[in-house]
SERO-4910 file (N, C-alpha, C, O; in steps of 0.05 Angstrom, whole numbers):
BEGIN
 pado doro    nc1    nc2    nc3   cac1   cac2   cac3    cc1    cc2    cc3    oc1    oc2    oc3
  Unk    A  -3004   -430   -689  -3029   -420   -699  -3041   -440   -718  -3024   -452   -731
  Unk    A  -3069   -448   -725  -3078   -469   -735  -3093   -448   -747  -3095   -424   -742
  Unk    A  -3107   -468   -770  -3129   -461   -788  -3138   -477   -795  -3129   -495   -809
  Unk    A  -3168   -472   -783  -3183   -480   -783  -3195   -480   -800  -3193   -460   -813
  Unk    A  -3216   -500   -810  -3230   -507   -833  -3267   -502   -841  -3283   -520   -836
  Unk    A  -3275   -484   -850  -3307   -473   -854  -3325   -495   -851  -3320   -512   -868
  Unk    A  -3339   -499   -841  -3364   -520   -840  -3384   -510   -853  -3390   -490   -840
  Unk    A  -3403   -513   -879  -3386   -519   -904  -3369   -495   -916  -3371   -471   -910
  Unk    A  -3353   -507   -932  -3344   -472   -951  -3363   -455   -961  -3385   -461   -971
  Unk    A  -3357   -441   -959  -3359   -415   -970  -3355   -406   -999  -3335   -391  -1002
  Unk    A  -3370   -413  -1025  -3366   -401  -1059  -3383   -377  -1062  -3406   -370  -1056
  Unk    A  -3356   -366  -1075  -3360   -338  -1087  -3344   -330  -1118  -3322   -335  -1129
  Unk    A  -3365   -319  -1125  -3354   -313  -1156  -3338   -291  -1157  -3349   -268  -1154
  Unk    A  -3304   -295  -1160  -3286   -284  -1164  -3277   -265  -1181  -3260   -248  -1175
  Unk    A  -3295   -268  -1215  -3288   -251  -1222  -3319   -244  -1245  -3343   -247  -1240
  Unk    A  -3304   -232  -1270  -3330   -225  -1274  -3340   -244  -1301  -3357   -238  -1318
  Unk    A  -3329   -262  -1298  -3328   -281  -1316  -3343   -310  -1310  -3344   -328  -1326
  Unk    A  -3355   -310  -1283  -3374   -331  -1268  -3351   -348  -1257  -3364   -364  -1242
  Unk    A  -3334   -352  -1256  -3309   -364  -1246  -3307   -368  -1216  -3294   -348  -1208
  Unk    A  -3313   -386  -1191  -3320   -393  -1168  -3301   -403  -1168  -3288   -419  -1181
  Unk    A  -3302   -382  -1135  -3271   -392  -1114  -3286   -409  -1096  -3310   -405  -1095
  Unk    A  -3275   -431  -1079  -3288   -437  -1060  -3271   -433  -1035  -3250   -445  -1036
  Unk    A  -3275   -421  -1011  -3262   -412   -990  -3272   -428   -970  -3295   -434   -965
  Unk    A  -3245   -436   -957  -3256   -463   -940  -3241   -465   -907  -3243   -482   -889
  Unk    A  -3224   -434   -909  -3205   -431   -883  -3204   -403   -884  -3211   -387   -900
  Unk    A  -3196   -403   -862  -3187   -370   -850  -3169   -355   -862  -3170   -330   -863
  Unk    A  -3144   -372   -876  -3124   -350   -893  -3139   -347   -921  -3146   -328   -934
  Unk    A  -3142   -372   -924  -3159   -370   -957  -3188   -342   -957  -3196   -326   -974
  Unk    A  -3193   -346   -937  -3211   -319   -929  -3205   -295   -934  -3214   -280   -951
  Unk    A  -3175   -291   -906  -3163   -265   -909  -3147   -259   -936  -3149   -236   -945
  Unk    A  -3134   -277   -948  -3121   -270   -969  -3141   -267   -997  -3131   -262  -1019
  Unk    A  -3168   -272   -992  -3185   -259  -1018  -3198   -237  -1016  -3204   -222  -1034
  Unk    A  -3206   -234   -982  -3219   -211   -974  -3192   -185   -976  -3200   -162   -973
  Unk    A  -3160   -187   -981  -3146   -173   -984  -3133   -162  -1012  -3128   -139  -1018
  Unk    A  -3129   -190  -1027  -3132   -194  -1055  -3146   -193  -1080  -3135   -183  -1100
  Unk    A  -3167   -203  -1080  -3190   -212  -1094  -3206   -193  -1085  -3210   -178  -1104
  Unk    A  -3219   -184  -1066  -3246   -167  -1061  -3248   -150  -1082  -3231   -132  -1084
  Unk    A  -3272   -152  -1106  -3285   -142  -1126  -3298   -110  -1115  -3311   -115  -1095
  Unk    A  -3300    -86  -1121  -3311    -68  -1114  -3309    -57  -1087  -3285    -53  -1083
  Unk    A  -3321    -50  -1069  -3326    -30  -1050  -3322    -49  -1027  -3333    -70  -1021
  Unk    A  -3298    -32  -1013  -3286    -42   -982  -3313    -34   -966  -3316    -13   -979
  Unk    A  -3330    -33   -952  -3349    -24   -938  -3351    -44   -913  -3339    -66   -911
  Unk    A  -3374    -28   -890  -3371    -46   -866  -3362    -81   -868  -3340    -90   -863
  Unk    A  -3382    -93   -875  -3380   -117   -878  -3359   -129   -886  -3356   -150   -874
  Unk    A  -3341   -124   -902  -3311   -127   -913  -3295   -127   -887  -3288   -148   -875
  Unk    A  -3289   -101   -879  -3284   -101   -855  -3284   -110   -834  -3263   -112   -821
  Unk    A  -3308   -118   -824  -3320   -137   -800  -3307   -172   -809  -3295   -186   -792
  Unk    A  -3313   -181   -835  -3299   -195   -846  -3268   -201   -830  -3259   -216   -813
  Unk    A  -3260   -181   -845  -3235   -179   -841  -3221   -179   -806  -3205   -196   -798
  Unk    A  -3227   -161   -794  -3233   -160   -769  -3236   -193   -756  -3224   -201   -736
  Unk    A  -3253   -207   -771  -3267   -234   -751  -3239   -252   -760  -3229   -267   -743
  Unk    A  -3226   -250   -790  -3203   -267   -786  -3179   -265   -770  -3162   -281   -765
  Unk    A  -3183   -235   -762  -3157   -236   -748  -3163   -232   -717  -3147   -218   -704
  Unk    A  -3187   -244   -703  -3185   -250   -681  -3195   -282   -688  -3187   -298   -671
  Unk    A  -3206   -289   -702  -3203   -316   -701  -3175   -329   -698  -3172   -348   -683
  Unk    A  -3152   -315   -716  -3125   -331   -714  -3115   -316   -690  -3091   -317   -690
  Unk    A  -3123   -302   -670  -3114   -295   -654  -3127   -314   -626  -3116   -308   -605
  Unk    A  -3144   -330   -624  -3162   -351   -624  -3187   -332   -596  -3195   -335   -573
  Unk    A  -3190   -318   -616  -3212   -299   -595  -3242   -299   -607  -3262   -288   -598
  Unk    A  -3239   -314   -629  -3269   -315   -645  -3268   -343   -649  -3246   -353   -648
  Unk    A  -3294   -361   -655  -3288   -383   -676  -3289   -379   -695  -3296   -357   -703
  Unk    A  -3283   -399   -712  -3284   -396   -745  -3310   -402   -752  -3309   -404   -776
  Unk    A  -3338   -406   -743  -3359   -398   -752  -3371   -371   -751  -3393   -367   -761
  Unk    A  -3356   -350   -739  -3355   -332   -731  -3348   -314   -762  -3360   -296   -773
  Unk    A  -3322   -328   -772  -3307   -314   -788  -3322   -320   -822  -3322   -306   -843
  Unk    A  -3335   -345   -816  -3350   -359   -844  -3385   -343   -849  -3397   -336   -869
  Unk    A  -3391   -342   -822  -3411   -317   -823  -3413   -287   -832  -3431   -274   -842
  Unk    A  -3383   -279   -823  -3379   -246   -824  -3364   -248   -862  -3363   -233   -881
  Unk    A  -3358   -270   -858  -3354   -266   -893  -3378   -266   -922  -3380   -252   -942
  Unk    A  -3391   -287   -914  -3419   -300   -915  -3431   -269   -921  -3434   -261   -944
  Unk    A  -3436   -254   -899  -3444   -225   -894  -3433   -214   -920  -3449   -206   -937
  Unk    A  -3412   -214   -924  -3399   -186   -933  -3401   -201   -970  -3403   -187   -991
  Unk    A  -3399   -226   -968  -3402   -231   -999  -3418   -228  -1008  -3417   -221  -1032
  Unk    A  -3453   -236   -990  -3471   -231   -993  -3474   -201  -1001  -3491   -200  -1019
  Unk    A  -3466   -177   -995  -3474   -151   -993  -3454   -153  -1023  -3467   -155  -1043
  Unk    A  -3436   -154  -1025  -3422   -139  -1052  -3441   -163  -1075  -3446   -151  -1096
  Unk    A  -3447   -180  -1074  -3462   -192  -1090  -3450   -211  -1099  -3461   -218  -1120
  Unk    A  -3429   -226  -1093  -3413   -246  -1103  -3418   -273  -1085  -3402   -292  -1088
  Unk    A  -3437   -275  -1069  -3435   -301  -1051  -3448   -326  -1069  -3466   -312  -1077
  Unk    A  -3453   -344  -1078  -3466   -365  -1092  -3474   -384  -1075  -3461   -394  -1057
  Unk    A  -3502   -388  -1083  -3518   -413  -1070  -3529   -394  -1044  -3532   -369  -1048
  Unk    A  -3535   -404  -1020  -3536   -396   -990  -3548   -374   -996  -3554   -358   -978
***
């Protein structure tokens, strides 16, 4: 199983202190979207979540998975820049 790498990363503010993660792969993804996720699991989290684990199942690409995250950081309010 490979992991693949975001074209570009993906920064999101981690906590509530302005403190930026930058997510740049599929586990680094799943393991913040499982870990780290600040507030409310809702669709987009999900779908998130969902796109990493058919990406490592190699049924999505990983622009696929940098989008649906993109999505979901965007909605909880933590995405920076983009």
């Amino acid at each position: 199983m490979q992991n693949p790498k975001f074209a570009p990363p993906v920064t999101v503010r981690a906590s509530t202190d302005g403190t930026q993660t930058v997510i740049s792969d599929i586990y680094q993804c799943s393991s913040f979207l499982l870990r780290n996720w600040p507030g409310k699991r809702g669709p987009a989290h999900r779908a998130a979540l969902q796109a990493c684990h058919d990406a490592s199942a190699d049924k999505k690409p990983v622009s696929s998975v940098r989008r649906a995250f993109a999505v979901a950081a965007r909605e909880a309010g933590i995405l920076v820049g983009q």
